[in-house]
Residue frames relative to the residue before (quaternion, step in Angstrom):
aa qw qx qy qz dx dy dz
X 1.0000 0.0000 0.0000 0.0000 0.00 0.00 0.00
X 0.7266 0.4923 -0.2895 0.3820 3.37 0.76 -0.75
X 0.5843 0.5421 -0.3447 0.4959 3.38 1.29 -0.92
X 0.6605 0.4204 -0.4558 0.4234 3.85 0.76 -0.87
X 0.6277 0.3801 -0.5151 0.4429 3.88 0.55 -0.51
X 0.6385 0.5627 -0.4606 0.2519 3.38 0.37 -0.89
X 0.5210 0.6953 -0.2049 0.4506 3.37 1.42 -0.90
X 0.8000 0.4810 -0.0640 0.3528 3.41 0.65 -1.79
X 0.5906 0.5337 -0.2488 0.5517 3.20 2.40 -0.92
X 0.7077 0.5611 -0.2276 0.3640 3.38 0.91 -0.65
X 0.4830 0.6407 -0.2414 0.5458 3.31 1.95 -0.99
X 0.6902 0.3586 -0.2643 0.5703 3.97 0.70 -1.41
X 0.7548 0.3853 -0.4208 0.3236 3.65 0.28 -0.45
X 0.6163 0.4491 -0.3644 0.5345 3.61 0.94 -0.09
X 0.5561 0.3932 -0.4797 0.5532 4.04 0.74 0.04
X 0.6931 0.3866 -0.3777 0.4770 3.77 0.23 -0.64
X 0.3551 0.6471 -0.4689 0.4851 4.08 0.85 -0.18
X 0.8349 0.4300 -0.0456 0.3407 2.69 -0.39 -2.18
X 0.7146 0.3040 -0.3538 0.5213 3.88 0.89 -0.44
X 0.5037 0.4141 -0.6396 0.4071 3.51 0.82 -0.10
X 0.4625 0.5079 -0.5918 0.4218 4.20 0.07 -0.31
X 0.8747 0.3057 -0.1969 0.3205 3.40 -0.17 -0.90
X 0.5416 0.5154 -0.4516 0.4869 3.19 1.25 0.17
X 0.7062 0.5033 -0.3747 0.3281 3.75 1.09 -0.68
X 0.5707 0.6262 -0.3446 0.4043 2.92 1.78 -0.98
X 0.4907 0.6408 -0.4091 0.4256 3.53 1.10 -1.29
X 0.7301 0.4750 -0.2578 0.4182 3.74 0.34 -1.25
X 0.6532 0.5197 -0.2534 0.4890 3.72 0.75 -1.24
X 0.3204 0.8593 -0.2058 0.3415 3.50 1.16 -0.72
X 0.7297 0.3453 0.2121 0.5508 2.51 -0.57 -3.17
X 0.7154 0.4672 -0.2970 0.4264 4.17 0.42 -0.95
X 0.8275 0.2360 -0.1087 0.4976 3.56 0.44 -0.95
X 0.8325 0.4845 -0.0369 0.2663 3.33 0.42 -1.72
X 0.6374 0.6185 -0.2429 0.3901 3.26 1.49 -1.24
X 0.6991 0.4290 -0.2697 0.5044 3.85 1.09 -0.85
X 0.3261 0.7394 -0.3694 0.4587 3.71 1.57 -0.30
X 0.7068 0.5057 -0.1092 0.4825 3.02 0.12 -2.70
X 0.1666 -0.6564 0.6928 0.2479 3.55 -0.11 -1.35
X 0.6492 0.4430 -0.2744 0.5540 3.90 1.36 0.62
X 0.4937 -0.7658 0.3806 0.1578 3.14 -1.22 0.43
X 0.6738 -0.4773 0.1841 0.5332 3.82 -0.26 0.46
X 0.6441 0.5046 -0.3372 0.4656 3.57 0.95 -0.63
X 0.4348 0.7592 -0.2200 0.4315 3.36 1.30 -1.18
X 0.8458 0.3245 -0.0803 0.4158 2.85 0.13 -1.59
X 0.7958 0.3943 -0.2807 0.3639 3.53 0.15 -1.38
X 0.4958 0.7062 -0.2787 0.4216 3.51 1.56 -0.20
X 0.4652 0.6967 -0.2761 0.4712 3.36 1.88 -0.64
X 0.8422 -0.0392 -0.0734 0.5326 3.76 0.57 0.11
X 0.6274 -0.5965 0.4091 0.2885 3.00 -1.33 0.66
X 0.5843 -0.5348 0.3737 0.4827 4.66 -0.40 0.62
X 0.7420 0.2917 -0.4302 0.4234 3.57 0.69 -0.51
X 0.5433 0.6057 -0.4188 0.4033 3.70 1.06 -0.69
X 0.5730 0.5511 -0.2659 0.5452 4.07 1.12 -1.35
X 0.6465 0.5200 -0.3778 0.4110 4.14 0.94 -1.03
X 0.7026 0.4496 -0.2089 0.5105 3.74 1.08 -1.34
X 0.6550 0.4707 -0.3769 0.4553 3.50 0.67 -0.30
X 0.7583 0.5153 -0.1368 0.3751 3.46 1.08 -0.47
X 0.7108 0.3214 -0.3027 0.5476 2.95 1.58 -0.40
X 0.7046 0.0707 -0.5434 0.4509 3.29 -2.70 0.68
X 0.8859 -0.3123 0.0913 0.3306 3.63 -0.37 1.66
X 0.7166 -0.4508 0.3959 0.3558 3.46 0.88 0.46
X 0.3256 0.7409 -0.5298 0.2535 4.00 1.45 -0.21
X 0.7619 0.4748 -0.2314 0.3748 3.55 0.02 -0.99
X 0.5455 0.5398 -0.2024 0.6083 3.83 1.25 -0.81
X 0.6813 0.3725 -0.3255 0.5395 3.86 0.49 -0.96
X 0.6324 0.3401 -0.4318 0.5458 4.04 0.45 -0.86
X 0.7633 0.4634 -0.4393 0.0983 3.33 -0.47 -0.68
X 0.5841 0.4964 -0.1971 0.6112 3.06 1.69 -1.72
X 0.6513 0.4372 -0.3856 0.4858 3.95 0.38 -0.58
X 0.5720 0.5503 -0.3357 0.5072 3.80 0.75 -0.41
X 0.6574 0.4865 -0.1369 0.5589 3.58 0.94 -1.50
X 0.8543 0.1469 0.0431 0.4967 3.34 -0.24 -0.94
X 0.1409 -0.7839 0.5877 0.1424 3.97 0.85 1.09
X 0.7620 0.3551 -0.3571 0.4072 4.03 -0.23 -0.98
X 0.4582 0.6461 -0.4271 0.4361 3.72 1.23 0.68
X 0.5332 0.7455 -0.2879 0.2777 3.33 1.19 -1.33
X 0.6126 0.4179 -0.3224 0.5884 3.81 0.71 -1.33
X 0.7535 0.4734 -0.3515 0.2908 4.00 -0.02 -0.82
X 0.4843 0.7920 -0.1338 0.3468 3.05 1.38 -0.98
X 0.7842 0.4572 0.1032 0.4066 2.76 1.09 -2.15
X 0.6122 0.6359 -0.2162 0.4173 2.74 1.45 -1.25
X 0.5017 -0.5648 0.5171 0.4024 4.06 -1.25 1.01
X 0.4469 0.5698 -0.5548 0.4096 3.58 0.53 -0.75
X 0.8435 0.4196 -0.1272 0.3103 3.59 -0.44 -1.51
X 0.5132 0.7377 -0.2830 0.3351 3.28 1.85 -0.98
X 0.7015 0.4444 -0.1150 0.5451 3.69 1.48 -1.32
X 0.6206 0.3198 -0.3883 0.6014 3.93 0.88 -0.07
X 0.6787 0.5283 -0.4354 0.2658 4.10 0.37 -0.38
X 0.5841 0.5210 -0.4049 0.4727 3.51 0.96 0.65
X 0.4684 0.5422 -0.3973 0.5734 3.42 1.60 -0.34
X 0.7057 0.4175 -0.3469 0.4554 3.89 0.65 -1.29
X 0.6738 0.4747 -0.4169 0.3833 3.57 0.75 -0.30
X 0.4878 0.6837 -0.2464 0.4835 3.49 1.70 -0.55
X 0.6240 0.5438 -0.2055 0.5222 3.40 1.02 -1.26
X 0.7958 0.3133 -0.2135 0.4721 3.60 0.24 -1.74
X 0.6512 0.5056 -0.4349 0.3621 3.72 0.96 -0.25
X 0.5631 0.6645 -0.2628 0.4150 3.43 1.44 -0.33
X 0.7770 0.3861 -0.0360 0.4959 3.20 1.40 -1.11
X 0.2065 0.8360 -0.4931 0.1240 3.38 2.09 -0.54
X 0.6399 -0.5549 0.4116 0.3364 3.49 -1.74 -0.08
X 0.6463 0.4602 -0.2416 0.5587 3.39 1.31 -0.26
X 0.5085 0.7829 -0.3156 0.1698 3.52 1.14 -0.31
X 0.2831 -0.7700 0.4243 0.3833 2.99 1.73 -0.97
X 0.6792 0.5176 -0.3498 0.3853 3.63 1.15 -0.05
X 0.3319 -0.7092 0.6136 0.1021 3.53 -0.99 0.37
X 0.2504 -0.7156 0.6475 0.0768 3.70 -0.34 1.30
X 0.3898 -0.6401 0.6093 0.2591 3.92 -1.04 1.26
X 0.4916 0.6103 -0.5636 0.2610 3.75 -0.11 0.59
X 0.1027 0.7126 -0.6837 -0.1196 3.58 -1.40 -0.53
């Protein structure tokens, strides 16, 4: 019995982790990214599918920065920028939460 709570506490604390990421990203988003994008959080994170949002995000976000910096040129300097370097794993947190296949629905617009 104990091991299953022990289990069950550890399960809720790592889902509640894992949405604070996406809540900051959700914010970093709307703050920096959203007038960039010309789209809104829903808008956006809907742009790819969680596993497509997983490959774009990972070894630092390389693959996200070309594309959206390709896509959206007056993005490119923000993108790049160290500033942006430490909140772009939250945005990858965010869109991976909301992906198009995710079934979730981020309260933004």
């Amino acid at each position: 019995m104990n091991k299953l709570l022990s289990i069950l506490l550890v399960a809720a604390l790592s889902a509640s982790v894992a949405s604070a990421d996406a809540k900051a990203g959700q914010k970093a988003y709307l703050k920096t990214l959203k007038a960039k994008f010309n789209m809104n959080g829903t808008k956006f994170a809907a742009d790819h599918t969680v596993a497509e949002w997983e490959e774009l995000f990972a070894n630092g976000a390389k693959g996200f920065i070309k594309e959206y910096s390709e896509k959206y040129p007056a993005s490119a300097a923000v993108l790049s920028s160290p500033d942006m370097a430490d909140k772009l794993q939250d945005v990858g947190d965010f869109a991976k939460e909301y992906g198009s296949d995710s079934g979730n629905v981020p309260s933004c617009g």
